[in-house]
C-alpha positions in Angstrom: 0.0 0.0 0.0 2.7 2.3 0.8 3.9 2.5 -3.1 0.2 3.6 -4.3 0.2 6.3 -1.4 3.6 7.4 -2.8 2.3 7.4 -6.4 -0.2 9.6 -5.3 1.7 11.9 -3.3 4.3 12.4 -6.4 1.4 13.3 -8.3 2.4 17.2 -8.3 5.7 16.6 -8.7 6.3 15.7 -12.7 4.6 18.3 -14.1 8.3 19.1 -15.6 8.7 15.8 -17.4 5.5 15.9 -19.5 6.5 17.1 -22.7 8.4 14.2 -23.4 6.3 11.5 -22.3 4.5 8.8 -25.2 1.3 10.0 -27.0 -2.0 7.9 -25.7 -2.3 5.3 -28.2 -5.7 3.7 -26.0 -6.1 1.1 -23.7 -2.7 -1.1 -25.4 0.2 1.2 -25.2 3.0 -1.1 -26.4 5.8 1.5 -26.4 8.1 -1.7 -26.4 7.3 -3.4 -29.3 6.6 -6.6 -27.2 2.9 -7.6 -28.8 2.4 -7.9 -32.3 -0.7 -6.0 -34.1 -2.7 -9.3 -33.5 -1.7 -9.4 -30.0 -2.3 -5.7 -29.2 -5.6 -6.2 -30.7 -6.6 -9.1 -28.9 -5.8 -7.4 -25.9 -7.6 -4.2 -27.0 -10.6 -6.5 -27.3 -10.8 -7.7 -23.8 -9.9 -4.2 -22.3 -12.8 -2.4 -24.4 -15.3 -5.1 -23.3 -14.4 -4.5 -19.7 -14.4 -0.9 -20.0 -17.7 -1.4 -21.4 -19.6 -4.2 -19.4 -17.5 -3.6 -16.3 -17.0 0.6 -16.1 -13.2 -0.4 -15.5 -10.4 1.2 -17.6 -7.5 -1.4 -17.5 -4.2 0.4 -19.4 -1.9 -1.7 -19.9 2.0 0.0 -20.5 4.9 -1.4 -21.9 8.1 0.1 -22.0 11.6 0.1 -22.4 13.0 3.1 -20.3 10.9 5.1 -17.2 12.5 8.2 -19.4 12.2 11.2 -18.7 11.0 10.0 -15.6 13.6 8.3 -12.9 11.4 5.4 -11.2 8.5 3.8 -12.6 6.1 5.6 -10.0 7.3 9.1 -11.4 6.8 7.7 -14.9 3.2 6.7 -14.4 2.2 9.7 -12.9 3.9 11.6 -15.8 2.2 9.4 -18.0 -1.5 10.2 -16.7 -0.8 13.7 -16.5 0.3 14.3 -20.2 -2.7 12.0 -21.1 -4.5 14.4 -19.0 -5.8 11.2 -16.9 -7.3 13.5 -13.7 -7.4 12.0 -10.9 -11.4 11.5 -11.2 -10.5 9.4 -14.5 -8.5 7.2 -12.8 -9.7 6.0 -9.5 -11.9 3.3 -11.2 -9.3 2.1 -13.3 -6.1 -0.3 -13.6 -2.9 0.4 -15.0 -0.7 -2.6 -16.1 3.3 -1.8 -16.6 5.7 -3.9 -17.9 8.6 -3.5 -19.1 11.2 -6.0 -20.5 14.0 -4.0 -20.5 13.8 -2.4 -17.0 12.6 -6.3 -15.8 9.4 -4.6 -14.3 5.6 -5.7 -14.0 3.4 -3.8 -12.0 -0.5 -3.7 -11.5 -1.7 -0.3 -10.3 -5.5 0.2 -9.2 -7.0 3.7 -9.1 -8.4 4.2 -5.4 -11.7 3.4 -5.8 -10.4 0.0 -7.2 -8.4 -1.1 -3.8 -11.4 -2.7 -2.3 -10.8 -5.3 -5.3 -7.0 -5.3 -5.5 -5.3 -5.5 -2.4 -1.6 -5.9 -2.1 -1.9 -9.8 -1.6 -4.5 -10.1 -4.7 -2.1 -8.2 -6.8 1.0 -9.9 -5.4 -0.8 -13.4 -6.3 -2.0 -11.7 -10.2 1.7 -10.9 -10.6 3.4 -14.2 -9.1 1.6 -17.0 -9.6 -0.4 -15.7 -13.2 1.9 -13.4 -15.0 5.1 -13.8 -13.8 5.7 -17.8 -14.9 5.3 -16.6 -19.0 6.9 -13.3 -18.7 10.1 -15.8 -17.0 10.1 -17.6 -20.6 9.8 -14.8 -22.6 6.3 -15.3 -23.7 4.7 -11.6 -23.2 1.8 -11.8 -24.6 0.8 -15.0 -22.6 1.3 -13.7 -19.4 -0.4 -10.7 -20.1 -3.4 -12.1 -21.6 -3.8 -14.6 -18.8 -2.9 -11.5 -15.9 -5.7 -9.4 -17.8 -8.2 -12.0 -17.8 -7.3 -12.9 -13.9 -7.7 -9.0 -13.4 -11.8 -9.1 -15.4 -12.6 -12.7 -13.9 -11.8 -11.2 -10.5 -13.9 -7.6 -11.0 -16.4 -9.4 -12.3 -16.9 -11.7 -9.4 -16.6 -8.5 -7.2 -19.3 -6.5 -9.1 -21.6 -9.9 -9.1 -21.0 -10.6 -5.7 -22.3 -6.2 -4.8 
């Protein structure tokens, strides 16, 4: 908890990086080159029918280098700010960050979506669903079966309400 209380507190605090942050590219932003257009669209798929079904906007991230930005938190916060992602936007949403390069994978939920993702329900998304496939190289796999973990379990939160 005490990294999204951080993320949040830095909020403020880029507003000097954002001119050279990635344009929006929609719910897949594959800055890394590590999906293929088939991939990226697959995953586009699922993240627009959750968006839609759901009311949950999953991003997912990939990239090589936190640039300009010097720690991943600093770079998602840059990020949202030069998409102009208020705070409002994002505290029913998801943000999924990997990077190959910088050996990172993060899951990031807005406020509102803590209730769902706790640290221990993010550490287990991360672990035992993602991690394994991003370990042998197979990207899309583990993201694909970390974003469907992420639906199946908002889902069964909003079904439960």
């Amino acid at each position: 908890m005490k990294h999204i209380t951080i993320l949040f507190a830095l909020f403020f605090s880029i507003s000097a990086f954002c001119g050279s942050f990635p344009d929006y590219r929609g719910l897949v932003n594959d800055f890394e080159d590590v999906l293929t257009d088939k991939q990226e669209k697959s995953l586009t798929k699922l993240l627009t029918k959750t968006e839609t079904t759901q009311k949950v906007k999953i991003i997912l991230v990939s990239t090589s280098s936190f640039a300009p930005a010097p720690t991943y938190q600093k770079y998602i916060l840059g990020l949202f700010e030069y998409w102009k992602m208020n705070v409002n936007n994002t505290k029913k949403g998801i943000l999924v960050l990997v990077s190959k390069k910088q050996k990172t994978l993060k899951i990031i939920p807005g406020t509102e979506m803590r209730v769902i993702f706790n640290e221990a329900k993010i550490k287990r998304v991360l672990e035992d669903v993602m991690t394994p496939k991003i370990v042998k190289e197979k990207h899309f796999a583990a993201l694909k079966k970390g974003l469907k973990s992420i639906v199946k379990t908002i889902k069964a939160y909003n079904k439960a309400k």
